[in-house]
C-alpha positions as CSV (number, residue, x, y, z in Angstrom):
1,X,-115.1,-94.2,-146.8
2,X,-113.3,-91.4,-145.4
3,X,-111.7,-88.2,-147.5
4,X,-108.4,-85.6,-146.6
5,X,-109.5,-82.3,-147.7
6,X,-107.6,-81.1,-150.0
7,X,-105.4,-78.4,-150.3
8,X,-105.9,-76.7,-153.7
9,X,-102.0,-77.4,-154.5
10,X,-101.7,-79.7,-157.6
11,X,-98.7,-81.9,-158.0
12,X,-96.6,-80.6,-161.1
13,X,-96.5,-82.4,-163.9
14,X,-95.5,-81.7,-167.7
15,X,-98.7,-81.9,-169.0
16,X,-101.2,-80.0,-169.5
17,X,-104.4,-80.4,-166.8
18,X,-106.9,-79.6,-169.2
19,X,-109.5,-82.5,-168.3
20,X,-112.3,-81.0,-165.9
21,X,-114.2,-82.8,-163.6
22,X,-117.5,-83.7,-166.2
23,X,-115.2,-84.6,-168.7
24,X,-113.2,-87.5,-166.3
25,X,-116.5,-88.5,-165.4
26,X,-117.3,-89.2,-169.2
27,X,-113.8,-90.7,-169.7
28,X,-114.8,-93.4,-167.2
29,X,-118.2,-93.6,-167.9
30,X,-117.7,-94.1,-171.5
31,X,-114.6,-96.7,-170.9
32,X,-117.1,-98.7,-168.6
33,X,-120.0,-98.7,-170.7
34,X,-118.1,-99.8,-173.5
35,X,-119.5,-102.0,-176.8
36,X,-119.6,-105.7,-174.5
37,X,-123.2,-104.6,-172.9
38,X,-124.7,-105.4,-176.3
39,X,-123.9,-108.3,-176.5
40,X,-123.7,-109.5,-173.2
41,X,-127.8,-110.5,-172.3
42,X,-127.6,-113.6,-173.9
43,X,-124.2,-115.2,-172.9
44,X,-125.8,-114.2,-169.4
45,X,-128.9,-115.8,-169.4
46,X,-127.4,-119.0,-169.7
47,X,-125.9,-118.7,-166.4
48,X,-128.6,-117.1,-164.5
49,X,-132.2,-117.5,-166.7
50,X,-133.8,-114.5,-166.0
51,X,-131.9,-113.0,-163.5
52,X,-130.0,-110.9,-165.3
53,X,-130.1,-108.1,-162.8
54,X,-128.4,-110.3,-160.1
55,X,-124.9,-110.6,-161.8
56,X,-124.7,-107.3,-162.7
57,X,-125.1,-106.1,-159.4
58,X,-122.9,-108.4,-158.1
59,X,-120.3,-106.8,-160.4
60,X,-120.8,-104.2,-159.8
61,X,-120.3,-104.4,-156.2
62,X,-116.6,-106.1,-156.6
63,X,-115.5,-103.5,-158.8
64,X,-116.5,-100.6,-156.5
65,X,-113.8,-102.3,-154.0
66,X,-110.9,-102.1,-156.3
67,X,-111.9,-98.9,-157.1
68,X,-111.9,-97.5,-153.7
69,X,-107.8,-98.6,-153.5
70,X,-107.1,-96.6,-156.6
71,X,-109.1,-93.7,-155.4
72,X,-107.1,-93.9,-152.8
73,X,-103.7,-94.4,-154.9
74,X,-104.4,-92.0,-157.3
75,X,-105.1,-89.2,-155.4
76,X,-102.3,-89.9,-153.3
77,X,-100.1,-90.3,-155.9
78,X,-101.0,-88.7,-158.6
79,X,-98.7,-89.3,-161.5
80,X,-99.0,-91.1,-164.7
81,X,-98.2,-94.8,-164.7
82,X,-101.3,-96.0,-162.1
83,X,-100.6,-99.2,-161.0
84,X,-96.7,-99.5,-161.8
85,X,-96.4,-96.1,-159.6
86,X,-98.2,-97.9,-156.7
87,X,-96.3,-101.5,-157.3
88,X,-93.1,-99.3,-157.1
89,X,-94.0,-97.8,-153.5
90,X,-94.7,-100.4,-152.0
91,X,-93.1,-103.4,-152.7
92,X,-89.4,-101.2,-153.7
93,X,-88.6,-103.6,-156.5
94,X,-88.5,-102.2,-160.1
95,X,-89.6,-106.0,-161.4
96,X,-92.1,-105.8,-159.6
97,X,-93.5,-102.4,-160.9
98,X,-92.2,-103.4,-164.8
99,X,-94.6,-106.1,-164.3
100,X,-97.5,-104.9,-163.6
101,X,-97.0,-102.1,-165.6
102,X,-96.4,-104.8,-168.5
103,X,-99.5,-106.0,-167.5
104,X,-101.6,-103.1,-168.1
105,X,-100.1,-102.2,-171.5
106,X,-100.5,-106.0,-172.5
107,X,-104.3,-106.1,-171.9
108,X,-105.0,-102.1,-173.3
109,X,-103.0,-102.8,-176.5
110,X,-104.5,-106.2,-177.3
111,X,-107.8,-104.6,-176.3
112,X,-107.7,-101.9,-178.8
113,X,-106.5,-104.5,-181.5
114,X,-109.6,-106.8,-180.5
115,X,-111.6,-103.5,-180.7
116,X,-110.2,-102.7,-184.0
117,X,-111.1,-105.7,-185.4
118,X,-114.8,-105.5,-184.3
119,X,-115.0,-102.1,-185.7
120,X,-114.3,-103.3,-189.0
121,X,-116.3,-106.4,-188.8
122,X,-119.9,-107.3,-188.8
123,X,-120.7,-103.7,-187.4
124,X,-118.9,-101.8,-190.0
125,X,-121.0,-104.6,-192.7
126,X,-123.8,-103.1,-192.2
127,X,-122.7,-100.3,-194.2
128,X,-120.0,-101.2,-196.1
129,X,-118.3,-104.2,-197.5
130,X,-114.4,-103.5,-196.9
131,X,-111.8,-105.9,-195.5
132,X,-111.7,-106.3,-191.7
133,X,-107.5,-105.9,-191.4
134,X,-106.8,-102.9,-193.8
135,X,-109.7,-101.4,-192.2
136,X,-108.7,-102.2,-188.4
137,X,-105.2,-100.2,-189.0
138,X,-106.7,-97.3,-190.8
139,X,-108.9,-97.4,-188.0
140,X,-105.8,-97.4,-185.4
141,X,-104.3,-94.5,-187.1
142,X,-107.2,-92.2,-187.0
143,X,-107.3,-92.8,-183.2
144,X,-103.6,-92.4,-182.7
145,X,-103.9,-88.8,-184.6
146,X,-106.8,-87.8,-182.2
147,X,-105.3,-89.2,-179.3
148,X,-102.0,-86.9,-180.5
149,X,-103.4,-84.0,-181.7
150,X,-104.3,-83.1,-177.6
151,X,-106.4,-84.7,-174.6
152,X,-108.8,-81.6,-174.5
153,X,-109.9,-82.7,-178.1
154,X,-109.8,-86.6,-177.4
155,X,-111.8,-86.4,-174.3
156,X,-114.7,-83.4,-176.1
157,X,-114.5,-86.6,-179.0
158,X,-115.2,-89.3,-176.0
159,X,-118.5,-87.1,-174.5
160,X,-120.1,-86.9,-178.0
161,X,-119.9,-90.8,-178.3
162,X,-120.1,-91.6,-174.8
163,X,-123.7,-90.1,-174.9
164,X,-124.6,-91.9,-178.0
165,X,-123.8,-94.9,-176.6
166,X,-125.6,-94.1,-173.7
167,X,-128.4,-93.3,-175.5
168,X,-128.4,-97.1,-177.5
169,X,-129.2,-98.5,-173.4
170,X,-131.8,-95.8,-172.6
171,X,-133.6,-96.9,-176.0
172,X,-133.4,-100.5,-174.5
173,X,-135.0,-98.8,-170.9
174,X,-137.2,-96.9,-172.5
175,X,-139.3,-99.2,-175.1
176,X,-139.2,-102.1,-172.7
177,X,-140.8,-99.7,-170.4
178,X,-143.6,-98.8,-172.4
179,X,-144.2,-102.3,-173.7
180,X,-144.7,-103.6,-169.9
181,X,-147.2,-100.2,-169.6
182,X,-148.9,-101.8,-172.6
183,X,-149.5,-105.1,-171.0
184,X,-146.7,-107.1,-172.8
185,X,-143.7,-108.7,-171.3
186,X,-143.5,-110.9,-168.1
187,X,-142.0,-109.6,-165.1
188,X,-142.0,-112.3,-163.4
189,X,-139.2,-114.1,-166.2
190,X,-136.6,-111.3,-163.7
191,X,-136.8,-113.7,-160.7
192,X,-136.4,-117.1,-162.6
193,X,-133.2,-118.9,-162.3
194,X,-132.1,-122.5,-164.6
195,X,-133.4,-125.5,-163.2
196,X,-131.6,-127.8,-161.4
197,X,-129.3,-124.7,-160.3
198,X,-127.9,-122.8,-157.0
199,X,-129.1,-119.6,-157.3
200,X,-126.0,-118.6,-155.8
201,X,-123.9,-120.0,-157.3
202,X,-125.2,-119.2,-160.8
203,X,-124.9,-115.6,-160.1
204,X,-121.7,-115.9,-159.2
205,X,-121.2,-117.7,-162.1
206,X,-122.5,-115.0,-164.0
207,X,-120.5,-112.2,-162.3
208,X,-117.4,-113.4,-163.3
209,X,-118.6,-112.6,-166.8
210,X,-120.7,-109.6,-166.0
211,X,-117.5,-108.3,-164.2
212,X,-116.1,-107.6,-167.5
213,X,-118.2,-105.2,-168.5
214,X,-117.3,-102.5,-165.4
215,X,-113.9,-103.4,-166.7
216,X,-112.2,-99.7,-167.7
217,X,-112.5,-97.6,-164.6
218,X,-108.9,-98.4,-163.9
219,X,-107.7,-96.3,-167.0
220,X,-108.1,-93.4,-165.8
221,X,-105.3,-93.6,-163.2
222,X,-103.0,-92.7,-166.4
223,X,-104.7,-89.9,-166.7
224,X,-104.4,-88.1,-163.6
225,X,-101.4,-85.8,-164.1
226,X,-104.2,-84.1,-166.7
227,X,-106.8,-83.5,-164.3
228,X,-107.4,-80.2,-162.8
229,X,-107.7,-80.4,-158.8
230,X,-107.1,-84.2,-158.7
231,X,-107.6,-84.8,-155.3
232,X,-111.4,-83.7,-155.3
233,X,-112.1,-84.8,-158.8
234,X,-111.1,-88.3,-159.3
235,X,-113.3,-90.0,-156.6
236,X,-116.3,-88.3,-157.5
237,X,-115.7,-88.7,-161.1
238,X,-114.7,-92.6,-160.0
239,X,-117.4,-93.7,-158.1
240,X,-120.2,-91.7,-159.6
241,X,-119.0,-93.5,-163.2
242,X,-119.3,-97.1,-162.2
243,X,-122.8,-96.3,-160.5
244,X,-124.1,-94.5,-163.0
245,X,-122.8,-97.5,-165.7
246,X,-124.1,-100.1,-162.9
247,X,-127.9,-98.3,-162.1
248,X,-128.1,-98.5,-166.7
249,X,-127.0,-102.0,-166.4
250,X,-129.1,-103.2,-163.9
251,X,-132.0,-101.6,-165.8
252,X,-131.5,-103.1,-169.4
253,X,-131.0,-106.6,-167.6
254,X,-134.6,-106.2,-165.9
255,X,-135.8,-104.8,-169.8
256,X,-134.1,-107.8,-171.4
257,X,-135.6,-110.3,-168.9
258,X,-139.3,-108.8,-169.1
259,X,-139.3,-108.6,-172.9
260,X,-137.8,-111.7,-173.8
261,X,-137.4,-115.0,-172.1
262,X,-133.8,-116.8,-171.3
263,X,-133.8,-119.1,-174.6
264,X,-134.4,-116.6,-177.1
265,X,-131.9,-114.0,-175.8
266,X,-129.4,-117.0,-175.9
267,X,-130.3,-117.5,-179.5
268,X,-129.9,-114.0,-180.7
269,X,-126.4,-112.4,-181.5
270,X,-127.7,-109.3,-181.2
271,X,-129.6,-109.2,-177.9
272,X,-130.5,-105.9,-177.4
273,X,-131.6,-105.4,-180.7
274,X,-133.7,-108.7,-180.5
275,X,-135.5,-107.1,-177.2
276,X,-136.5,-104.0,-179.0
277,X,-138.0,-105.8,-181.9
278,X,-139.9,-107.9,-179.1
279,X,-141.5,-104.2,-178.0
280,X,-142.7,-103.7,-181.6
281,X,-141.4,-100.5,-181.8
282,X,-140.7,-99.8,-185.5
283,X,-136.7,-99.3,-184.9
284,X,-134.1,-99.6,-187.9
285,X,-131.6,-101.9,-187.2
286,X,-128.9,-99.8,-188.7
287,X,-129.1,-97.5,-185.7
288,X,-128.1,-100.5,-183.2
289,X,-125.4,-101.2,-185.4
290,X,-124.1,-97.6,-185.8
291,X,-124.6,-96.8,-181.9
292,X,-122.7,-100.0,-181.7
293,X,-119.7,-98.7,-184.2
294,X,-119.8,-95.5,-181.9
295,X,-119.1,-97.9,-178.9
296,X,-116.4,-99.5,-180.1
297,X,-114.9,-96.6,-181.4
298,X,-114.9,-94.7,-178.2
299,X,-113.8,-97.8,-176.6
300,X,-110.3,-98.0,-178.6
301,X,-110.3,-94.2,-178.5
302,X,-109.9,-94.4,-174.6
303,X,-107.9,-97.2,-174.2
304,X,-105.1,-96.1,-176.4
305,X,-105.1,-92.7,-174.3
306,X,-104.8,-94.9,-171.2
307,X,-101.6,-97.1,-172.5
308,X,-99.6,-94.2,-174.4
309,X,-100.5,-92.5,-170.8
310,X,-98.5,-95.6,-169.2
311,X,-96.1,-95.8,-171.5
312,X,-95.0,-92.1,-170.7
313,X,-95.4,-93.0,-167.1
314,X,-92.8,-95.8,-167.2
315,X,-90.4,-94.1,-169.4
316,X,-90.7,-91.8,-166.9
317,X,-90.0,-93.9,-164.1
318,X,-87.3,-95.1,-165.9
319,X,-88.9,-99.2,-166.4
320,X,-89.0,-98.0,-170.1
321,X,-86.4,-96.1,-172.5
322,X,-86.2,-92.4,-172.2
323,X,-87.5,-92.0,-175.8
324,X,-90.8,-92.9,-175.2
325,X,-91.5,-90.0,-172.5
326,X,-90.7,-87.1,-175.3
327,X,-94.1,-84.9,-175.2
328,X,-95.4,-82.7,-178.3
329,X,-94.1,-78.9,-177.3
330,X,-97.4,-77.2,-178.1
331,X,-99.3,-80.3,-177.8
332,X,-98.2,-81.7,-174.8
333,X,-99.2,-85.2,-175.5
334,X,-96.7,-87.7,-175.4
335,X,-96.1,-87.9,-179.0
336,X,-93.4,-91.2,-179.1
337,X,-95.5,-93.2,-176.6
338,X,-98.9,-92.7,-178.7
339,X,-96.9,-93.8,-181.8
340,X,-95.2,-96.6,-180.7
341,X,-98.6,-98.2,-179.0
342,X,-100.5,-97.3,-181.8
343,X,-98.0,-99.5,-183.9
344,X,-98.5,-102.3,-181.9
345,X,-101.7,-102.4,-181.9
346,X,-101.8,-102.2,-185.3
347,X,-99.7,-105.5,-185.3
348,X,-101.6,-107.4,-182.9
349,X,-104.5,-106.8,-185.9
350,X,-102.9,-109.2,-188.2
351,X,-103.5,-112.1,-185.7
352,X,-107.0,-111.8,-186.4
353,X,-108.6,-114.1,-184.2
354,X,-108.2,-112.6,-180.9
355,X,-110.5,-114.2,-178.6
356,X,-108.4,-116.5,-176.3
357,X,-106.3,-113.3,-175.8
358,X,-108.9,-111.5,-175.0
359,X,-110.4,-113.6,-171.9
360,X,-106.1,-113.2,-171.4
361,X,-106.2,-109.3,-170.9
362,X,-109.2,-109.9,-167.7
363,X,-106.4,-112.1,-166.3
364,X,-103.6,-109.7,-166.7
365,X,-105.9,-107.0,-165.5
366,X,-107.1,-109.0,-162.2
367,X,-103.3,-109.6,-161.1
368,X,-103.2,-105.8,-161.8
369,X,-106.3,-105.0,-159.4
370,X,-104.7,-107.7,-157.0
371,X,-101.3,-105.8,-156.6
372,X,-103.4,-102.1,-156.3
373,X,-105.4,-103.6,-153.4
374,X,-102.8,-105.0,-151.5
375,X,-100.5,-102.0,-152.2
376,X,-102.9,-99.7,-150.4
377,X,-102.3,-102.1,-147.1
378,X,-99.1,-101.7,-148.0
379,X,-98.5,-97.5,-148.2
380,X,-100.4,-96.4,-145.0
381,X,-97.3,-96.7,-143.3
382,X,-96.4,-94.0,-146.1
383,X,-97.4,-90.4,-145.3
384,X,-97.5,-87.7,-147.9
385,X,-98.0,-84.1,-147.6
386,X,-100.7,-83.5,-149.6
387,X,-104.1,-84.4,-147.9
388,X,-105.8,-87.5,-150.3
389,X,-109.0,-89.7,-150.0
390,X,-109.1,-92.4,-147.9
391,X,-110.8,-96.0,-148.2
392,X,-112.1,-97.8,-145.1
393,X,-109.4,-100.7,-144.5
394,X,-111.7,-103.7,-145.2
395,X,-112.5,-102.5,-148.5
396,X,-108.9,-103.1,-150.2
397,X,-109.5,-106.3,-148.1
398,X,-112.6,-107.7,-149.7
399,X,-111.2,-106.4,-152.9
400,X,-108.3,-108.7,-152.9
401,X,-110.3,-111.7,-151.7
402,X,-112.9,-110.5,-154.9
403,X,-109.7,-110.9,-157.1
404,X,-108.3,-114.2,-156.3
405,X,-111.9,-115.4,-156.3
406,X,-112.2,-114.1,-159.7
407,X,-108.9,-115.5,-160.9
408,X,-109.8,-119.1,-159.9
409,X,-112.3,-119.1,-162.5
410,X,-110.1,-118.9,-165.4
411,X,-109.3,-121.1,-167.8
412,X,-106.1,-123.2,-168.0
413,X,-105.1,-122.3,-171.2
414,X,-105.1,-118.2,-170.1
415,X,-103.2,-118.8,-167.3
416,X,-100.6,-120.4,-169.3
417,X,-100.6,-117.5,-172.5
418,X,-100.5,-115.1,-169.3
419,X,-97.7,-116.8,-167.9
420,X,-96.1,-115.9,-171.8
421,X,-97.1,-112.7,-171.5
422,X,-94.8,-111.9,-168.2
423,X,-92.3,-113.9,-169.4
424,X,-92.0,-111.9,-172.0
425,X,-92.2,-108.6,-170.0
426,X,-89.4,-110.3,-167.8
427,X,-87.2,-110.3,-170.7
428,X,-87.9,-106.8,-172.0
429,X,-86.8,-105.8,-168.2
430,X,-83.6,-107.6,-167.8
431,X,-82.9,-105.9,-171.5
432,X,-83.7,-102.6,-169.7
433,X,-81.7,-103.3,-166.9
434,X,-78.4,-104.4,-168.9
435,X,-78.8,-101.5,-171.4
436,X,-79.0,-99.0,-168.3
437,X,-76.0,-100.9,-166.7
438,X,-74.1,-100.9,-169.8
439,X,-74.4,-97.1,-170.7
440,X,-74.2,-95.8,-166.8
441,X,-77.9,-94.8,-166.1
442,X,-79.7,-94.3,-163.7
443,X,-81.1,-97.7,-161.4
444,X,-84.3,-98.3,-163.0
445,X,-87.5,-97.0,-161.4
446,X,-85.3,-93.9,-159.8
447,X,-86.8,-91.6,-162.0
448,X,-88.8,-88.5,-160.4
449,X,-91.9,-89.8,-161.0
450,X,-91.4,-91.8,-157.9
451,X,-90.4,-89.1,-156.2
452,X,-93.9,-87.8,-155.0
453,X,-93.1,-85.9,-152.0
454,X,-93.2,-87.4,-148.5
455,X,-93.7,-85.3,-145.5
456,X,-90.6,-85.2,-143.7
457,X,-92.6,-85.9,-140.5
458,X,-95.2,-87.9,-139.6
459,X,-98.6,-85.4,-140.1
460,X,-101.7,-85.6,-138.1
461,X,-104.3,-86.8,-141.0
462,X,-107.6,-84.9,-141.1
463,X,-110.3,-87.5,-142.1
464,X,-114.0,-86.3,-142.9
465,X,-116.6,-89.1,-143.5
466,X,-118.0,-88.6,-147.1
């Protein structure tokens, strides 16, 4: 990959840039990382046996590709609204850009409801006996406050729980690690696939579900406008995230496989947790479950930065009402966006049972990292003044072939509550558009945050190999 040096100019922006480049690299890391590695061992070990590692670095692999386009993007143009921004650009069709924006807010807000709802589940039993719904809203509205009260206190919130999380895996590492100095476990279980399986096609059966896990990094292309030097930050924050999150993956797959063989991590709800007990280390199993909570909890905390983050962006851009780009004076957090997200995920938590939705957000998302690849094709015919990294060509290339292989692998029945979903989103738009027509505003997605500066000729680019 290649990088522009950058300037030291940053693009202005209403916000405040108070998000340093230790604490993006926690944002991401922490998003990534997220609560699914707990319990993903054993719904992986059915596709792969002992291979655990395999699929997981597989994953890891694809998601680097996207992730070069929107290190590319981003730091080209940084504003708020990620993905819409970049739809905008360069296909020049507000629908377009609505869309995928739609897209993005669709899978974050029924993410944090889904999250929501685990938080007050079977983790939250462990302590307490309360009622999963009432809980799941209260548990909404202390995020929204957080997420309102300023992004220098949400993000210092996100490292404290990012490292604890963090520190769950490295348990995993660690015991398993003794245990095999001990003489226990069996490493030769890592290199054992199912019988009567391809080996490669099982772990590529098993990528498609270990790709959800490195699911997040695109988040933090909302957040941009409150990063200080963005240019040099984000892709050192970007990349270094997702192989930090891939290298601890990797490792607790190999600890999983060596502890415990295929069948009994399949049988076990609590994987991780079954592994350790397998070590005989005397650990509590409260502390998996409250390192758990802490994942979850840092999980909704980020995500509902990253869609009140798109929701300013669009109003912005003008693809959503004005309204919902007011920011806090003092604050500077975009107060009407955080509410109005927070109150619908707070609705989405009455539906309960959220699981074919779920698998429905990785859909939306995919068609999301399918539009940012093929926009960055699309925009290096589009030169900007300030200097930005650069992605080799064949990486957005593989990445859109690693998204349409992906997307073949879904279900019927989430392509057809995705399909829903956009329809939905259509509607909302043509709304948007009648409403703008009908009160003489602007066109829609003419708003300045489209406006990132070109250079007014065509400047020679300046590209150092990183």
């Amino acid at each position: 990959m290649t990088t522009e040096t950058a300037p030291g100019t940053e693009t202005p922006t209403r916000l405040r840039r108070a998000i340093t480049g230790p604490l993006l690299f926690a944002f991401i890391l922490g998003d990534v990382l997220g609560a699914g590695i707990y319990a993903l061992m054993g719904v992986l070990s059915e596709k792969v046996g002992g291979m655990l590692w395999a699929p997981l670095l597989l994953a890891l692999l694809l998601a680097m590709l996207t992730a070069g386009s929107y290190a590319e993007l981003v730091t080209k143009y940084p504003r708020a609204g990620g993905a819409a921004v970049f739809a905008e650009r360069a296909f020049h069709s507000p629908l377009v850009s609505f869309l995928v924006g739609f897209s993005m807010l669709a899978a974050g807000v029924t993410s944090a409801a889904g999250l929501a709802i685990a938080f007050a589940g079977d983790y939250l039993g462990t302590f307490l006996d309360l009622p999963t719904i009432p809980v799941a809203i209260a548990f909404l509205a202390l995020v929204g406050l957080l997420n309102a009260r300023g992004i220098r206190e949400s993000m210092g919130a996100n490292l404290v729980m990012t490292a604890i999380e963090l520190s769950g895996l490295v348990i995993v590492i660690v015991v398993v690690a003794v245990f095999l100095g001990g003489g226990g476990g069996d490493v030769s279980r890592v290199g054992e696939a199912p019988e009567g399986t391809s080996v490669a096609l099982a772990v590529l059966s098993g990528a498609v579900i270990a790709y959800y896990s490195f699911v997040g990094f695109e988040t933090s292309a909302n957040m941009i406008e409150e990063v200080k030097n963005p240019r040099r930050t984000y892709p050192r924050a970007l990349f270094g995230a997702l192989i930090t999150a891939g290298a601890v993956y990797v490792l607790v797959g190999l600890a999983s496989s060596i502890a415990l063989p295929p069948a009994e991590l399949q049988e076990s709800s609590g994987p991780l947790l079954a592994v350790v007990e397998a070590t005989g280390v005397s650990i509590p199993s409260w502390l998996f479950s409250l390192i758990a909570l802490i994942a979850v909890a840092n999980g909704a905390l980020l995500t509902m930065i990253m869609v009140s983050r798109l929701t300013y962006g669009m109003a912005e851009q003008g693809l959503l009402p004005a309204v919902l780009g007011r920011v806090l004076p003092k604050r500077k957090t975009p107060w009407v966006a955080i509410l109005t997200t927070t109150l619908v995920a707070m609705g989405l938590t009455l539906v309960g049972d959220l699981a074919t939705l779920a698998e429905t957000v990785v859909l939306l998302l995919l068609v999301v990292f399918l539009s940012v690849n093929i926009s960055v094709l699309v925009l290096r015919r589009d030169h900007v003044e300030q200097d930005h990294f650069r992605v080799w060509t064949f990486v957005p290339v593989l990445g859109v072939a690693s998204c349409i292989l992906l997307l073949t692998q879904q279900r019927p029945i989430v392509w057809l509550f995705g399909a829903i979903l956009l329809a939905v989103g259509g509607v909302l738009y043509l709304l948007a558009r009648w409403n703008r027509k009908r009160t003489g505003g602007a066109p829609l997605g003419t708003a300045p945050i489209a406006q990132t500066p070109d250079a007014a000729t065509d400047p020679k680019e300046n590209h150092d190999h990183a």
